[in-house]
Structures are given as C-alpha cells and as structure tokens.
TIDREN-400160 format. One record per residue (C-alpha): residue number from 1; residue in one letter; chain; x, y, z. Coordinates in nm, 2 decimals. Example, Ala and Ser with C-alpha at 12.3 -4.5 7.8 and 13.67 -1.06 7.14 Angstrom:
BEGIN
  nr rest kette   east  north     up
   1    A     A   1.23  -0.45   0.78
   2    S     A   1.37  -0.11   0.71
//
This chain:
BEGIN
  nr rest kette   east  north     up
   1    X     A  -5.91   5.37  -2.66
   2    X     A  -5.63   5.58  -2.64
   3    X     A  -5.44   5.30  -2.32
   4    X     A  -5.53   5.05  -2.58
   5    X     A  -5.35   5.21  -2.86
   6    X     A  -5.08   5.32  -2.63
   7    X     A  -4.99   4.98  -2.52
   8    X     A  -5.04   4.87  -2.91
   9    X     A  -4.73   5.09  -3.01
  10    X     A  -4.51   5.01  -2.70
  11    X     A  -4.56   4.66  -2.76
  12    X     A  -4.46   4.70  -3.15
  13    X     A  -4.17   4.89  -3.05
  14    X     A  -4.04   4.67  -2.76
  15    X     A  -4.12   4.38  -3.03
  16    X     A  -3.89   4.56  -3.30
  17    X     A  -3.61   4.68  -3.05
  18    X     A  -3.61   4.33  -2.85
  19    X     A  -3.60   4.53  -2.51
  20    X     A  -3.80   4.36  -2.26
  21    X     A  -3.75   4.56  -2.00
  22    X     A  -4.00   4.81  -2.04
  23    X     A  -4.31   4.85  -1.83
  24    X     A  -4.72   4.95  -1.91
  25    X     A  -4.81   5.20  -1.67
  26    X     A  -5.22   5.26  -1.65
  27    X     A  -5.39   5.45  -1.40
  28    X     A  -5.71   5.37  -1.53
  29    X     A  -5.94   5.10  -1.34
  30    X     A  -6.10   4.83  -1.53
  31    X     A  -6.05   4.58  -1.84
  32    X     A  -5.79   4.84  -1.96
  33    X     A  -5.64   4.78  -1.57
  34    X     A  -5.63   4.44  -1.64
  35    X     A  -5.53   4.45  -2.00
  36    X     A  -5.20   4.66  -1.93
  37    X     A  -5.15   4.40  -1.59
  38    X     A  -5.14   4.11  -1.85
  39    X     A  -4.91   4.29  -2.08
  40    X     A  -4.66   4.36  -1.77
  41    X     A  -4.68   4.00  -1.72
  42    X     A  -4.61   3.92  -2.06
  43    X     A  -4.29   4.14  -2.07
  44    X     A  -4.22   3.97  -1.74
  45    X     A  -4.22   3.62  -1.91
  46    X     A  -4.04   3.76  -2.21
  47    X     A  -3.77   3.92  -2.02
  48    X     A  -3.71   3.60  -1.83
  49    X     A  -3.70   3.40  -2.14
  50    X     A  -3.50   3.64  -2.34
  51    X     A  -3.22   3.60  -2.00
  52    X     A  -3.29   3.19  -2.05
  53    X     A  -3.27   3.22  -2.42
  54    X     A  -2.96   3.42  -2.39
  55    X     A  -2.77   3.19  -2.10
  56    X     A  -2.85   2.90  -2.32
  57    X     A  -2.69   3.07  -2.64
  58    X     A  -2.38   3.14  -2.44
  59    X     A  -2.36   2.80  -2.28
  60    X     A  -2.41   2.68  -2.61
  61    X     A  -2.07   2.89  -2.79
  62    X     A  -1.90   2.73  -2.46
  63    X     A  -1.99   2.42  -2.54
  64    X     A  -1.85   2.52  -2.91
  65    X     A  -1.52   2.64  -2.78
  66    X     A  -1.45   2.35  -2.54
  67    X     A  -1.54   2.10  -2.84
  68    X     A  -1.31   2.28  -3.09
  69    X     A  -1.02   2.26  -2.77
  70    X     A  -1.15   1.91  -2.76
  71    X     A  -1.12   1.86  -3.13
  72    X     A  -0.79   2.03  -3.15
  73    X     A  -0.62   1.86  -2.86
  74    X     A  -0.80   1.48  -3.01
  75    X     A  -0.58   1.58  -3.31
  76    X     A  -0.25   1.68  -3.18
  77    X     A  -0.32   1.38  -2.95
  78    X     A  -0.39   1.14  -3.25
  79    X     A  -0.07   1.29  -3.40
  80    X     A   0.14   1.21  -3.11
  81    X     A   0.01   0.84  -3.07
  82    X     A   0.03   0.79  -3.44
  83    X     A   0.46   0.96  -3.41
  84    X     A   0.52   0.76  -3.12
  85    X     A   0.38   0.42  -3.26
  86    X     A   0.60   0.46  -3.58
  87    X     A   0.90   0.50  -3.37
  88    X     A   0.82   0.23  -3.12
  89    X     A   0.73   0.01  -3.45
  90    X     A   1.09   0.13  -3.59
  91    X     A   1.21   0.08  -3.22
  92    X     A   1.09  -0.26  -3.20
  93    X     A   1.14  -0.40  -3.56
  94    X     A   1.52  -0.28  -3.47
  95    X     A   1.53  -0.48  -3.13
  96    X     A   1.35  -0.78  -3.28
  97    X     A   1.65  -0.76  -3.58
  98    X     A   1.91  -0.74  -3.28
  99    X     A   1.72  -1.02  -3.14
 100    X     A   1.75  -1.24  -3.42
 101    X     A   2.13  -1.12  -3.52
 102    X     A   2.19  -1.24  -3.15
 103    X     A   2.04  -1.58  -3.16
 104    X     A   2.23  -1.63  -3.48
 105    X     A   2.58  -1.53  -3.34
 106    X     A   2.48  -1.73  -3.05
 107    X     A   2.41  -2.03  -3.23
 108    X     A   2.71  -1.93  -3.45
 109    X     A   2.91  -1.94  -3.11
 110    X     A   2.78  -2.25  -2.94
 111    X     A   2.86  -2.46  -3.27
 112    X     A   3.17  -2.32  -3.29
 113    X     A   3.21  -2.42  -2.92
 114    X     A   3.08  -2.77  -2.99
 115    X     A   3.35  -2.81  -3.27
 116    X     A   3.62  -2.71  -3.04
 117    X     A   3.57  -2.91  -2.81
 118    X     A   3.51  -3.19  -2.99
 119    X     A   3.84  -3.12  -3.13
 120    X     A   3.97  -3.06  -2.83
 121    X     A   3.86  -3.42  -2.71
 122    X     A   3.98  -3.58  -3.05
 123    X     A   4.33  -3.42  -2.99
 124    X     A   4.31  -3.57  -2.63
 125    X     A   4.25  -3.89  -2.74
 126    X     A   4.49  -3.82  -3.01
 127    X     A   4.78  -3.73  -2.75
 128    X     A   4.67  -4.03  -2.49
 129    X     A   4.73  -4.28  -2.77
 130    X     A   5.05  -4.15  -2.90
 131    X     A   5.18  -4.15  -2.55
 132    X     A   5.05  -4.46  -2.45
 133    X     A   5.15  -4.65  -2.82
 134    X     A   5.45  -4.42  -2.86
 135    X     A   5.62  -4.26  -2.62
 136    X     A   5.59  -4.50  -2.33
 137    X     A   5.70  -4.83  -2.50
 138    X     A   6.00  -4.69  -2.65
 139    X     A   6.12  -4.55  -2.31
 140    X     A   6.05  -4.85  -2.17
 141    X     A   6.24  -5.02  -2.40
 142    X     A   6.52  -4.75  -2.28
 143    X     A   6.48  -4.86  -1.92
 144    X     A   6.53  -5.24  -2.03
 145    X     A   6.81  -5.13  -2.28
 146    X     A   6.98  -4.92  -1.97
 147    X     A   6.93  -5.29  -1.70
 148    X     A   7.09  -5.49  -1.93
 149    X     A   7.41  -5.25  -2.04
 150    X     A   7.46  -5.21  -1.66
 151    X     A   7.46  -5.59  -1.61
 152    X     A   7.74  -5.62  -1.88
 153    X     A   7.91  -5.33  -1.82
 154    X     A   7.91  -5.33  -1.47
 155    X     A   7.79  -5.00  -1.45
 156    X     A   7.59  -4.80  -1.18
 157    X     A   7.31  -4.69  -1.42
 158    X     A   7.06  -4.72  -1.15
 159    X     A   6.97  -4.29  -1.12
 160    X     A   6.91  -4.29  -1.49
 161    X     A   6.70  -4.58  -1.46
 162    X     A   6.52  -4.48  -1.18
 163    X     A   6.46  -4.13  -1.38
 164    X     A   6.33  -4.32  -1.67
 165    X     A   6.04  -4.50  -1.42
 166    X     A   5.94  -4.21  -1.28
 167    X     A   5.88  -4.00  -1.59
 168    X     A   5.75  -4.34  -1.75
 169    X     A   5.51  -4.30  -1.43
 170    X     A   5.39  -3.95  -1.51
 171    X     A   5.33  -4.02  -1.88
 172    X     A   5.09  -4.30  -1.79
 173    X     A   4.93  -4.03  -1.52
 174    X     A   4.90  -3.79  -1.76
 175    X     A   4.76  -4.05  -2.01
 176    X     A   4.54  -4.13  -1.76
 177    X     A   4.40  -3.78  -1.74
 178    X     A   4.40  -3.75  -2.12
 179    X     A   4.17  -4.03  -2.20
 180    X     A   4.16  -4.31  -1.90
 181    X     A   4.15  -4.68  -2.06
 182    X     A   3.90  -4.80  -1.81
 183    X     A   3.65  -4.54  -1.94
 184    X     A   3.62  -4.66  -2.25
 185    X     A   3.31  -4.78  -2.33
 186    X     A   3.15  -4.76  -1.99
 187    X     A   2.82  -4.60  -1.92
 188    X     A   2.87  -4.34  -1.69
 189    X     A   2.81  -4.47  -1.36
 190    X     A   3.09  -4.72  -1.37
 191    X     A   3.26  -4.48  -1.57
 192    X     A   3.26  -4.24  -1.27
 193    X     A   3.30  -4.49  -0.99
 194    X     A   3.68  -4.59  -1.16
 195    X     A   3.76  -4.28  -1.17
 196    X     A   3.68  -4.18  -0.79
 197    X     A   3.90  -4.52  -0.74
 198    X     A   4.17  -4.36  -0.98
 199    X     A   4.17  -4.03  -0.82
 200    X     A   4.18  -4.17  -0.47
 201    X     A   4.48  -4.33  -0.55
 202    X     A   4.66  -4.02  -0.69
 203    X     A   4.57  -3.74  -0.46
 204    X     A   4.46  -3.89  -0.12
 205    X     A   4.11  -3.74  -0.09
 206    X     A   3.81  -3.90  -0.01
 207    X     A   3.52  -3.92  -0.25
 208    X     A   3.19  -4.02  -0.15
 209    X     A   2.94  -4.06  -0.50
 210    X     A   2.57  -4.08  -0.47
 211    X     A   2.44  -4.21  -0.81
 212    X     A   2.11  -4.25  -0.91
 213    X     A   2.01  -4.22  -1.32
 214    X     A   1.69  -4.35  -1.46
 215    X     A   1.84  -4.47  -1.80
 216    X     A   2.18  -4.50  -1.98
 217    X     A   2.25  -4.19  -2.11
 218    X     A   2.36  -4.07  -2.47
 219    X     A   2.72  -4.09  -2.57
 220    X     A   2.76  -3.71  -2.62
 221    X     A   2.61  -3.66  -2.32
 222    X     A   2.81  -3.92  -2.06
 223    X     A   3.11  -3.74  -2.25
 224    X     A   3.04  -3.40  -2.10
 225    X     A   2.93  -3.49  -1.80
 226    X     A   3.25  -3.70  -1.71
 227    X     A   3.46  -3.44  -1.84
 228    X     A   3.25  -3.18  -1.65
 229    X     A   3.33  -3.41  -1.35
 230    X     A   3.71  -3.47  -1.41
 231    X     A   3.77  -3.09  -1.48
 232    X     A   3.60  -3.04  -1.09
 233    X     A   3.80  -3.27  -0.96
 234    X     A   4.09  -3.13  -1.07
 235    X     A   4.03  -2.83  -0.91
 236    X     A   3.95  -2.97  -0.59
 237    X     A   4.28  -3.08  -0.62
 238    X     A   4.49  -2.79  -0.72
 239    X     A   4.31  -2.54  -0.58
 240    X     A   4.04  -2.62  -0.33
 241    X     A   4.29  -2.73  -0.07
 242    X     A   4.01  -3.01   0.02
 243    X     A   4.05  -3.34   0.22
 244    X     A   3.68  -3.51   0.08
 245    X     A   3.47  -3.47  -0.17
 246    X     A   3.13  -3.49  -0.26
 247    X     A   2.95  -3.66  -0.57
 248    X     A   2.57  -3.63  -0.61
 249    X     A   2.41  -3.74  -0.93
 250    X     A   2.02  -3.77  -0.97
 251    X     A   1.67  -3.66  -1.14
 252    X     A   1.41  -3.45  -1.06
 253    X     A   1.09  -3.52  -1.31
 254    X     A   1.29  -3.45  -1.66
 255    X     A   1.59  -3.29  -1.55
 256    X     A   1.92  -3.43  -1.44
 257    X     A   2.10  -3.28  -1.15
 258    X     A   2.52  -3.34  -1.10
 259    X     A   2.64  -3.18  -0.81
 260    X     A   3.07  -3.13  -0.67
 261    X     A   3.09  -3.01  -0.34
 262    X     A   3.41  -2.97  -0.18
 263    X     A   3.53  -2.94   0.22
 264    X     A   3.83  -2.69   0.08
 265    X     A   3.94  -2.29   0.21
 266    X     A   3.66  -2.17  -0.02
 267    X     A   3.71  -1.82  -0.16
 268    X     A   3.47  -1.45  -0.08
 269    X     A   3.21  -1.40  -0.32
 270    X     A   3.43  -1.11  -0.46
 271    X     A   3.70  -1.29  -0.55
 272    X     A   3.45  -1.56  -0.76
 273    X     A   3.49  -1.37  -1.13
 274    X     A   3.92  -1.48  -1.04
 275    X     A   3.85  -1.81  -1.09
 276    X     A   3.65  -1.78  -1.42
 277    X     A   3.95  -1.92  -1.63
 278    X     A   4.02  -2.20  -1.89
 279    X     A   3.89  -2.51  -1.67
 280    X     A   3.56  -2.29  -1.54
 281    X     A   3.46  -2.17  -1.94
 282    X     A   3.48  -2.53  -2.06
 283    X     A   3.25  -2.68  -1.78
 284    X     A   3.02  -2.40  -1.84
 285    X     A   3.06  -2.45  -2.21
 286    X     A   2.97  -2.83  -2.20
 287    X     A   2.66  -2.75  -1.99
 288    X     A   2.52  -2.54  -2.24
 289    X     A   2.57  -2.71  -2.50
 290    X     A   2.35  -3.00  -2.33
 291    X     A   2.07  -2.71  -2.32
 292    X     A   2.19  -2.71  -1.93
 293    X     A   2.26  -2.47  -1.67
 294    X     A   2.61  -2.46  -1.46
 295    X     A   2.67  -2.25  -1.14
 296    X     A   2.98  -2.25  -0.89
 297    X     A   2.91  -2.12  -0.53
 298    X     A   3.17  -2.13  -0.26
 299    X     A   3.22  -1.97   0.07
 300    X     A   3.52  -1.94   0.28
 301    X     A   3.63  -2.22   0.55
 302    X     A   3.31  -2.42   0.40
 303    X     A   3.40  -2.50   0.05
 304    X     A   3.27  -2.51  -0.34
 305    X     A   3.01  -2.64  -0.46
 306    X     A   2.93  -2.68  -0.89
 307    X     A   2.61  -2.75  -0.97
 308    X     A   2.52  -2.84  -1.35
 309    X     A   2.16  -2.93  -1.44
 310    X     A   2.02  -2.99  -1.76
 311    X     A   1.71  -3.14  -1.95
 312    X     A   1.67  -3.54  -1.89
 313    X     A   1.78  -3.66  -2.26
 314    X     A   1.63  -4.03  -2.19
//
C-alpha cells in the first residue's frame, strides 16, 4: 500500500504546484508496476498539454497585442482619412467657388466683349455713313466748285483737283472697308463673293472661295463671320506678303467650318504670340462669342492658315 499512497501524495502535490514534470519511479512488479506506468503516462499527457495550453495562451496575448496595434493604427488611420476629407472637402468647396467666380467673370467678360463690339460695329456703320453722306459729297462739291473757278478764271487748278479725287478715292475705300454698301442685306454667300470681287480689285490677289452652307444663317452670325473674314483678308494683305488666297466654307454634321489660307512668307512658330494683336483678339473674340473655336497656324515659305469652327446655328 505504501507505492499506492506514495504515488497518492506526489500526484496531490504535482496537482497543487502545477509541475508536470515529475516522474513515479516503482521497482515493484505487478498492478502497482502498471499503476505507477499509467500515472507516468498521465503526467506525460499533462505535461504536453500544460506546453499546448501554455503556447495557446501566448499566441492568444499575441493575438491581443497585434489587435490593440490594429485597433490603435484603425484609429489614427480613421483620424487621418476623416482630417484629410475635411480639407479636401474645404479644398474642393474653395475650387468649386473659384470655379463659379470664373464662369461668372467669364461671362461677365464675353458680354462685355459682345457689347464692344457691337459698338464697335455701330460706330463703323456710324463713320461709313457720315463719310459717305458727309464728307464725300461736300468735297465733291469742292472738286466741281474748283472745275468751274478754273474755267472762269482761267486758272491751272488741275493738282488741287486732282488731290481732291484721289482722297475722294480713299474715303470711298475706306468706306468701303467700314461698312461695304453691296453687303447690306445679303446673306453671306453673296455677301462674301462681292467682297472677293472688291478685294481683287484693290490689292491684286487672287481669291479662290469654296462655299457650301446648308441654310441661311442668322444675322448675328453672317455678321461675325464676314467680319472674321474681312479682318483675314486684311492681313493677307498687309502682312502675309501673299499672291492667292484661299476661301473654304462648309459643314460637318452640326458644325460650321471657315477656313483662310494664305500662299504668303509665313512666320516660325516662335514668333506666333507677335502677331497676337488688335486684328487677331477680335477674330478670336467673335468666334467665341458664336460658342466657336478659332486657331491660326502658319509656317515659313508655306503660309497662314485661320481656321474658325463653331456649332451649326440652323
């Protein structure tokens, strides 16, 4: 009995102290062999499940730790997303403000645009009529006035007079380019076509006009697109150095295409932003306010080419 109580007391004490690691040794043969063989291999099983029990219990305070990290980082992540959406709300409530102050001052600009120039046309019209109605008959009345005192007076007024056609000559040139006479009331093919006659006539270049339009245009329309045309041509002549010039004007599905191409010296590409003046801004000015686009190209030895397309209004 004495193995038996023996292995009773180590067991209560291994049980109590949690150390598995002990071991029943019995040198007796028989059930009390046997007895402290099955105890061995229950401290056996315990040990290895205290090692389990223990791996499992640190895996488990890992597994603590990295979800507090987790936790913690989630939050100072959160934080972050929640910061940087406020300013990128702030940001983009300020650019959508910009936006809105710029498509006001745009619109602002264009109307103001639209008023100048239709000033600017008024005043043309304004001028073309007091020189045609004003200022050309009274120096033609001069001109008479100077023919007849040098038939009774027996004068040689002849250089005056002759001074007095010629700049009677240039006023109807420049009324001419103020407002023409045959372009009133013309839709804008025929409107064009006299004018290619016209400018023929003045500065020896050759024009060659392909017109094809689908429908007679609006007034305010035919308006810009002439002048858009008679500023070109103007610059073909003053600048362009060109013997011929090109007229194309056509549709493509709803939009209208108007394209000036000259045979002139051309210019480099660096040197295009020099001939952004006066005559450039108002072309570009007049597209826009059709809702169009308006590009000039050119190239040296080849020519210029200005291209203005906007939305088919018809």
């Amino acid at each position: 009995m004495q193995p038996i109580q023996d292995m009773a007391l180590k067991l209560k004490n291994i049980i109590k102290t949690q150390k598995f690691d002990e071991h029943m040794d019995c040198k007796i043969q028989g059930e009390v062999k046997h007895l402290a063989d099955a105890f061995n291999q229950t401290l056996a099983y315990l040990r290895q499940s205290v090692v389990k029990r223990d791996q499992l219990i640190l895996e488990i305070a890992n597994r603590v730790k990295i979800e507090q990290k987790l936790k913690q980082y989630q939050n100072q992540l959160e934080k972050l997303v929640n910061e940087r959406t406020l300013a990128l709300e702030k940001t983009n409530q300020k650019l959508i403000t910009e936006i809105e102050e710029r498509k006001v001052a745009e619109h602002a600009r264009r109307e103001l645009s639209r008023k100048l120039l239709l000033a600017y046309e008024d005043e043309r019209k304004r001028l073309a009529r007091e020189l045609h109605d004003g200022i050309g008959p009274s120096l033609l009345c001069i001109k008479l006035e100077l023919q007849q005192l040098q038939v009774i007076k027996q004068v040689n007024l002849q250089p005056v007079i002759g001074h007095i056609a010629n700049t009677v000559d240039d006023l109807r040139a420049m009324t001419k380019g103020l407002r023409p006479a045959f372009c009133e009331g013309l839709p804008l093919t025929d409107m064009l076509m006299e004018y290619n006659h016209y400018f023929e006539s003045i500065s020896g270049m050759s024009i060659q006009c392909t017109i094809q339009l689908p429908c007679i245009l609006p007034d305010n329309v035919e308006e810009h697109l002439f002048r858009i045309y008679q500023e070109a041509l103007n610059n073909c002549s003053k600048h362009a150095k060109s013997s011929e010039i090109y007229i194309s004007l056509s549709h493509c599905g709803q939009r209208l295409l108007m394209t000036i191409r000259d045979n002139g010296e051309g210019i480099e590409e660096y040197r295009l932003k020099e001939v952004q003046g006066l005559g450039m801004f108002t072309m570009k000015e007049r597209a826009a306010l059709l809702g169009g686009e308006f590009s000039f190209t050119s190239q040296p030895t080849i020519g210029s080419t200005i291209r203005v397309e906007i939305p088919l209004p018809c």
